[in-house]
C-alpha positions as CSV (number, residue, x, y, z in Angstrom):
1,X,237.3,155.5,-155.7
2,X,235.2,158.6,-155.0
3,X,231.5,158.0,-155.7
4,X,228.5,160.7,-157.5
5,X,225.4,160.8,-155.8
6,X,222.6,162.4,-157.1
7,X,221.2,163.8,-153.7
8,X,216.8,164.8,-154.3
9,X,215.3,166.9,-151.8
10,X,211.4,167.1,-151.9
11,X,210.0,169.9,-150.0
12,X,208.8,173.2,-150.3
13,X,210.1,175.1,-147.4
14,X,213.6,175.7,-147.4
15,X,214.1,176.1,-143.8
16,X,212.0,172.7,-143.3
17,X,213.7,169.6,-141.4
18,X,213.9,167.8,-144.4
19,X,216.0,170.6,-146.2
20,X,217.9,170.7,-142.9
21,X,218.4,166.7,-143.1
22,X,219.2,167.3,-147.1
23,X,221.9,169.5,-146.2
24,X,223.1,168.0,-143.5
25,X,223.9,164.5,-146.2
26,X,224.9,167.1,-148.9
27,X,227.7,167.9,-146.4
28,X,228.4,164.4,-145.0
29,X,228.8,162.8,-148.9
30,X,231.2,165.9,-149.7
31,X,233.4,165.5,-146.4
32,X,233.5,161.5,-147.6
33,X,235.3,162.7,-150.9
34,X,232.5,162.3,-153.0
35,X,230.8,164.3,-155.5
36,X,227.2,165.8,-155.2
37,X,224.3,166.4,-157.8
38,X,221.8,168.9,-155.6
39,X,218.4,167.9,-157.2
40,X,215.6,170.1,-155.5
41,X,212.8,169.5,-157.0
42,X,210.5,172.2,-155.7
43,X,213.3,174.7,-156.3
44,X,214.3,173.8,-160.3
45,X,210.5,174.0,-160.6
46,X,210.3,170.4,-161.7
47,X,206.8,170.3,-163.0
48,X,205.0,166.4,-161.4
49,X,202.5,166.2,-164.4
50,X,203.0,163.4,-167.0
51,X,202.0,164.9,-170.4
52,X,201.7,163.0,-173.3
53,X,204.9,163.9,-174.3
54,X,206.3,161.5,-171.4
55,X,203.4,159.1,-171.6
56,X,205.4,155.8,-172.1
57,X,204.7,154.2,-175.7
58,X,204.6,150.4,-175.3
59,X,205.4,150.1,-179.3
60,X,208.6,151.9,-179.0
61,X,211.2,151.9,-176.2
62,X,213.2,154.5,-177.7
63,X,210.7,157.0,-177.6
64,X,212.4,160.0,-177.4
65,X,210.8,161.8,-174.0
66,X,210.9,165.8,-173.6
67,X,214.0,167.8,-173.6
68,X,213.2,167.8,-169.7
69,X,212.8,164.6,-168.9
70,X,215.6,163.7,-171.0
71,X,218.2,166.0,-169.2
72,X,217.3,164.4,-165.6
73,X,217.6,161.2,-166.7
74,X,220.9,162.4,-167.8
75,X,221.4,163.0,-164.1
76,X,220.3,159.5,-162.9
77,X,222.4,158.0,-165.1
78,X,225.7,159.8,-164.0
79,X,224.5,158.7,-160.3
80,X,226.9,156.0,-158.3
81,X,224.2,156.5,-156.2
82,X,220.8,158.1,-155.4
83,X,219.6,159.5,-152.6
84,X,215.9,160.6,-152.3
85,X,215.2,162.7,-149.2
86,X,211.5,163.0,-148.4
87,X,208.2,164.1,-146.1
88,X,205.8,161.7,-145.8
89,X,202.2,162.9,-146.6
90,X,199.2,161.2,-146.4
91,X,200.9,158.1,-146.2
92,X,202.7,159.0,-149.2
93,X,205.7,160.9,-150.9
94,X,204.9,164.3,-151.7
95,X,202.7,164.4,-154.9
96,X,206.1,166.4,-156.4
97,X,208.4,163.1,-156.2
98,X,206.0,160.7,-157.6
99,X,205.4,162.9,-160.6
100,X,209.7,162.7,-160.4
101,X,209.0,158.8,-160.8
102,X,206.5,159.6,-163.2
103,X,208.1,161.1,-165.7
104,X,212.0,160.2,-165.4
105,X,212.2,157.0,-164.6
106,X,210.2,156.0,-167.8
107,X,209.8,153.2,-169.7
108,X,212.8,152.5,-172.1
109,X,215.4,154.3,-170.2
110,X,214.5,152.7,-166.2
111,X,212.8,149.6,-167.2
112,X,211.7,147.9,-170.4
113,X,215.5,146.5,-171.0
114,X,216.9,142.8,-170.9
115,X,219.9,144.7,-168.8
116,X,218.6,147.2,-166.6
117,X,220.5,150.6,-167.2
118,X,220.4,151.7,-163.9
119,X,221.5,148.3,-161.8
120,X,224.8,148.6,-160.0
121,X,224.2,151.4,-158.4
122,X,223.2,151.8,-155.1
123,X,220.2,154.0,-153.4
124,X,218.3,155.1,-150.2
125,X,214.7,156.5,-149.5
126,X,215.1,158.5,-147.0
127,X,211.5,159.5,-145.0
128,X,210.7,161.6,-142.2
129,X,207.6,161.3,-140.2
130,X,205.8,163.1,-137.8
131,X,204.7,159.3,-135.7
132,X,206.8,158.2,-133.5
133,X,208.3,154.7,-134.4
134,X,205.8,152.4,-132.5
135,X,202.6,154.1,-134.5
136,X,204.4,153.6,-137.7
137,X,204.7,149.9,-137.4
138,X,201.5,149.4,-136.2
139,X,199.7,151.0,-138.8
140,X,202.2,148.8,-141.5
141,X,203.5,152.2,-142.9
142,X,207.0,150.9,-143.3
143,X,205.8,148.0,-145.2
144,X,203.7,150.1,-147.2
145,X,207.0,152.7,-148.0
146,X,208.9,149.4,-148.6
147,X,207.0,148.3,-151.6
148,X,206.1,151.3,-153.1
149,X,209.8,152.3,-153.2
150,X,212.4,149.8,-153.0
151,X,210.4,146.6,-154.5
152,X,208.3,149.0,-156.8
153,X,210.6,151.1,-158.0
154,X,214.1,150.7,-157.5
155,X,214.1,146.8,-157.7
156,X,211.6,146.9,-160.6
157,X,214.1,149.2,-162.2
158,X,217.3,147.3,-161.6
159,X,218.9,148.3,-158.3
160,X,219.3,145.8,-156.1
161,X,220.8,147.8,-153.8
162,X,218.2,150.0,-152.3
163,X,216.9,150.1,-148.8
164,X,213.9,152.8,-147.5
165,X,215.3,154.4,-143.9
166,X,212.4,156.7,-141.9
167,X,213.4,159.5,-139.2
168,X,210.7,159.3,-137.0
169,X,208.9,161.5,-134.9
170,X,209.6,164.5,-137.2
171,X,206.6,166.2,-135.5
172,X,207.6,169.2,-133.0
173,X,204.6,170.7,-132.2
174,X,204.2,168.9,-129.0
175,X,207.9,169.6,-128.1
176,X,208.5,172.4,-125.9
177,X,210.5,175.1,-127.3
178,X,213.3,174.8,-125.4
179,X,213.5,170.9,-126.3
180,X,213.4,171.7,-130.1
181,X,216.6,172.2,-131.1
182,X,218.1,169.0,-129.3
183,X,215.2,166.9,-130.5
184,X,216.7,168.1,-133.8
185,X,219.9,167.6,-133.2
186,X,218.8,164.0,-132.6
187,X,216.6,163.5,-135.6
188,X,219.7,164.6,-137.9
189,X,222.1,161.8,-136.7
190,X,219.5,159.5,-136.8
191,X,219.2,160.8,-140.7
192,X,223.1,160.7,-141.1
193,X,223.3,156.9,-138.9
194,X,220.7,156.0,-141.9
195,X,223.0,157.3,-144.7
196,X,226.3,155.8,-142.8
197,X,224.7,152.4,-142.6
198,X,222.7,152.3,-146.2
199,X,225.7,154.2,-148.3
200,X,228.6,153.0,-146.3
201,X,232.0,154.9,-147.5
């Protein structure tokens, strides 16, 4: 049976490797028969800032969060699967997506429930960053993406199902020019091997 999959993109530029990656799964879940929600977060304008309106009320889980908040978690909901695509940052996910978490994935309607709405489906973190895999592991940054993402937030929430892929050495700076575009050719089927083997068809 053909699958949704709400696909979030999380970067600025659109000509950027991630939006190139996004694109490139956008196509891949469409060629598999599937249906695609295109959540760009930087592009609807999705504001990261939790306001009191979406402050989560401990008294009450069905708080009734803004008209905006509201309509994406409309979108999760609909989701057989999720699929957040990602740069890494400081170490972190852009400040954009963790306002995403912030705000949608709230308490009442992600967590908060003896049966978790949202288990049974299935999702991916998808990172890209600029070390190469060896400097990754030795600074513990997969560990690090691990918890914050799939224990923190998708298990806490209900999906057992999750798994957090990284495309490494995103960074082309020190590639020569005429190298680039097979470097990228590489980094997207090591993007699309990460979708093929979390989100098999």
């Amino acid at each position: 049976m053909p699958r949704h999959t709400l696909l979030v993109h999380a970067h600025p530029r659109t000509g950027s490797l991630t939006a190139q990656v996004t694109g490139l799964l956008h196509a891949r879940l469409k060629d598999g028969g599937g249906t695609v929600d295109a959540l760009d977060l930087y592009a609807e304008g999705f504001d990261p800032v939790l306001r009191p309106a979406d402050e989560p009320d401990w008294e009450d889980r069905e708080k009734a969060y803004s008209p905006e908040v509201h309509a994406h978690m409309d979108r999760v909901l609909a989701a057989d699967d999720i699929v957040v695509v990602f740069p890494v940052w400081w170490m972190a996910p852009p400040a954009v997506l963790k306002g995403w978490i912030d705000r949608v994935w709230n308490y009442g309607f992600a967590y908060g429930r003896s049966k978790p709405r949202l288990s049974g489906k299935r999702m991916l973190w998808l990172a890209l960053m600029g070390n190469a895999e060896e400097e990754i592991g030795r600074l513990g940054l997969s560990a690090v993406l691990d918890l914050q993402l799939r224990l923190a937030v998708s298990r806490f929430c209900g999906i057992e199902d999750s798994s957090v892929a990284i495309v490494h050495g995103t960074e082309l700076s020190g590639v020569p020019r005429a190298l680039r575009p097979q470097r990228v050719r590489e980094l997207l089927k090591s993007a699309e091997e990460s979708l093929n083997g979390a989100l098999p068809r």
